[in-house]
C-alpha positions in Angstrom: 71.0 -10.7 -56.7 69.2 -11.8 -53.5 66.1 -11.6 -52.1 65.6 -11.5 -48.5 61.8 -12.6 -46.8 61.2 -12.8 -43.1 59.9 -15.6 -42.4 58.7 -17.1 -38.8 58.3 -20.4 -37.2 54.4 -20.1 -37.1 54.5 -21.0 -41.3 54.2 -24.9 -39.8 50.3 -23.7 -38.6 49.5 -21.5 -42.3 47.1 -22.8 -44.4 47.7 -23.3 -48.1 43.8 -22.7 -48.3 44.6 -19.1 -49.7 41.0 -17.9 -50.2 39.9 -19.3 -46.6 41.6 -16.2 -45.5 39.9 -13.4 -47.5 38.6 -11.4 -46.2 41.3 -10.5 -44.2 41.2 -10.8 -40.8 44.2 -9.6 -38.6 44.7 -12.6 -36.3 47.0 -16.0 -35.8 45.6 -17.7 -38.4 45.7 -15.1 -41.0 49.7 -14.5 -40.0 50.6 -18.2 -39.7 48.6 -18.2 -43.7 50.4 -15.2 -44.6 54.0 -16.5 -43.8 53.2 -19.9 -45.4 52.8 -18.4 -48.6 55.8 -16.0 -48.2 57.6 -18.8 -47.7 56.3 -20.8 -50.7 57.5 -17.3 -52.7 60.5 -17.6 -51.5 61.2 -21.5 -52.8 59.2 -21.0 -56.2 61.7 -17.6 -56.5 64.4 -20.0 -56.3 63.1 -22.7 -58.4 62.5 -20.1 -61.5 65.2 -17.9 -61.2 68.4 -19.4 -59.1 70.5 -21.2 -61.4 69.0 -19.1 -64.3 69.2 -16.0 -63.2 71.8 -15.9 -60.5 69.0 -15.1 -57.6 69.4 -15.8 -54.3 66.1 -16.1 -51.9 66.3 -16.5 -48.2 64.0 -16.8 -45.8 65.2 -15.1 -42.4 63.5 -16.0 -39.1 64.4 -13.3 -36.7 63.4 -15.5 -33.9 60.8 -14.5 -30.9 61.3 -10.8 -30.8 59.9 -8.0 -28.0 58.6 -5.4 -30.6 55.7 -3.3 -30.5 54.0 -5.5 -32.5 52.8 -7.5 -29.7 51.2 -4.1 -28.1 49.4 -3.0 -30.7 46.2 -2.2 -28.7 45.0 -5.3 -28.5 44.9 -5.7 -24.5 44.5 -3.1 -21.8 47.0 -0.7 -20.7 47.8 -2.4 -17.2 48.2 -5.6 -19.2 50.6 -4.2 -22.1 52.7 -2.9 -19.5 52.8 -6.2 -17.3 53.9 -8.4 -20.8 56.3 -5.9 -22.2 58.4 -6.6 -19.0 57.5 -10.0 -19.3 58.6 -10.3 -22.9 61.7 -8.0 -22.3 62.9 -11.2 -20.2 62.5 -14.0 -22.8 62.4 -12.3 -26.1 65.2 -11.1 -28.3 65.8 -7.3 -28.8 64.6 -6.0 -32.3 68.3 -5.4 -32.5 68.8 -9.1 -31.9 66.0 -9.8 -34.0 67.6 -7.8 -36.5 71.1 -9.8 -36.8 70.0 -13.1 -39.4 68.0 -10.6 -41.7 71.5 -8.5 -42.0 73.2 -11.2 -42.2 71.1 -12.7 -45.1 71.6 -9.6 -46.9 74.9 -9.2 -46.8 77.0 -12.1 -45.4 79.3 -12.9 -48.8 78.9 -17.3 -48.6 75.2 -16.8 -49.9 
């Protein structure tokens, strides 16, 4: 069996301080927190059940990707427009984005 998380880069600025983040707040912090601990799941899910159990958990960092998850309504119009073109330059496509977490699932050497 296997078990695949995406994970991201900005883990390295989560805090372990799980009830610092309650309430929830949808910002940096809270996402940097939130991948932290997914990535902690993903090694305990190992630890417990890997060699026991025959499980397989991988944490998949798609990389910087241009989805709408950056325009969410958190800046003006004029400005959404202005860093989606920006973005479209320098970010991945979700397609792109979308190639390690496919390949976690299915590539055959995991």
């Amino acid at each position: 069996s296997r078990v695949v998380n995406v994970s991201s880069v900005t883990h390295r600025s989560g805090s372990a301080e799980w009830e610092a983040s309650l309430p929830f707040h949808a910002d940096a912090r809270t996402y940097s927190s939130s991948k932290l601990a997914l990535a902690c799941f993903t090694t305990e899910l190992n630890r417990r059940y890997g060699a026991t159990h025959g499980l397989r958990a991988i944490s998949a960092n798609p990389g910087a990707v241009c989805s709408e998850i950056w325009f969410r309504g958190q800046q003006p119009p004029w400005q959404a427009r202005l860093l989606r073109a920006l973005f479209r330059c320098v970010f991945l496509s979700p397609a792109q984005g979308a190639t390690p977490i496919v390949s976690a699932a299915t590539a055959t050497e995991w």
